[in-house]
C-alpha positions as CSV (number, residue, x, y, z in Angstrom):
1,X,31.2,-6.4,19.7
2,X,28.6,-6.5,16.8
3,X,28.0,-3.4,15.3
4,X,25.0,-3.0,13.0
5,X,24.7,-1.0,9.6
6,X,21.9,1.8,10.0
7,X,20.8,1.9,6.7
8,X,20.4,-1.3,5.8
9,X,17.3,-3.1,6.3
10,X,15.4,-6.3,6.6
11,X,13.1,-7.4,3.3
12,X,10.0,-6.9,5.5
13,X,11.0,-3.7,6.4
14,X,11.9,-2.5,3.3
15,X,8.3,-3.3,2.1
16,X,7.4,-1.4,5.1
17,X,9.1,1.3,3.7
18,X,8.1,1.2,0.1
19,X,4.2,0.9,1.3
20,X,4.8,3.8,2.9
21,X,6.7,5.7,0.6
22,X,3.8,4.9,-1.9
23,X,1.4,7.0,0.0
24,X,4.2,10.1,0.2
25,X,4.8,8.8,4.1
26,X,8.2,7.9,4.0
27,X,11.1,9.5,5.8
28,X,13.9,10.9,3.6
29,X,16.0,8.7,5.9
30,X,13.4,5.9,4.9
31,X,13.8,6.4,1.3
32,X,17.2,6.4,1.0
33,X,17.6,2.7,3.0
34,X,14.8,1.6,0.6
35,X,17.2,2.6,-2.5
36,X,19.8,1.1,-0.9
37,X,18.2,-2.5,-0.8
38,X,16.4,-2.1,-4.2
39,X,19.8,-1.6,-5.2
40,X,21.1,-5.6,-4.4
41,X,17.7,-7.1,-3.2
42,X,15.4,-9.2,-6.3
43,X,13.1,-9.7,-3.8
44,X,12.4,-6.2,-2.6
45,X,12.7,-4.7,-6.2
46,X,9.8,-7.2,-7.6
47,X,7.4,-6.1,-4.3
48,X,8.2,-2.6,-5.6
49,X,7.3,-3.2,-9.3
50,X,4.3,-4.8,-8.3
51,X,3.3,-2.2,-6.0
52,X,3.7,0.8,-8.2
53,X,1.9,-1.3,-10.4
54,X,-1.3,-1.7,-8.8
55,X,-0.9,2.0,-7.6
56,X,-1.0,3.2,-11.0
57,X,-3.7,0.6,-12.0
58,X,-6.0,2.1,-9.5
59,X,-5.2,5.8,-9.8
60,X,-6.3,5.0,-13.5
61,X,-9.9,3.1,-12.6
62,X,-12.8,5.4,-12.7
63,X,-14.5,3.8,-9.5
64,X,-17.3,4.9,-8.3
65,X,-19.0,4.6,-4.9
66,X,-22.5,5.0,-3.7
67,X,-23.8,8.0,-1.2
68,X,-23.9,6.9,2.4
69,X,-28.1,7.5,2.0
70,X,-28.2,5.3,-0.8
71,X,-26.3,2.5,0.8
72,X,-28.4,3.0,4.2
73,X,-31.4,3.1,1.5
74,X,-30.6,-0.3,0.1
75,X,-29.9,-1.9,3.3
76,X,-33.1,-0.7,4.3
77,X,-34.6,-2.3,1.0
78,X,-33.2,-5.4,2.0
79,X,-34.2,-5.7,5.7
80,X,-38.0,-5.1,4.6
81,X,-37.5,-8.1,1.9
82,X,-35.9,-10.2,4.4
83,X,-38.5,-9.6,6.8
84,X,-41.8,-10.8,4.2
């Protein structure tokens, strides 16, 4: 009879898990078999350094979009140039 250990988890799911968790999604439950495999998993604690990386990176930029009227403007623009 194979049994099976609840709170461990694959590597894929685990970046499941800490995608989710990065967007305050994650389970309690979820969060606590993530710790478990950051805990004895390179592979899974690198994914998660990288990802809180570029979390931080763009919470940080200063991005800035356009109005949906100016983008409909400036495809409109460019359908009358394309037309000529």
């Amino acid at each position: 009879m194979k049994t099976t250990n609840k709170l461990l988890v694959s590597c894929e799911e685990a970046k499941h898990i800490c995608d989710k968790n990065q967007y305050g999604e994650a389970s309690l439950l979820e969060i606590i078999k993530l710790n478990i495999r950051l805990m004895y998993c390179k592979v899974t604690r690198a994914y998660s350094k990288r990802n809180t990386k570029l979390t931080k990176t763009i919470k940080k930029s200063e991005v800035q979009t356009i109005s949906s009227s100016q983008k409909e403007e400036m495809k409109r623009r460019l359908q009358e140039e394309l037309s000529k």
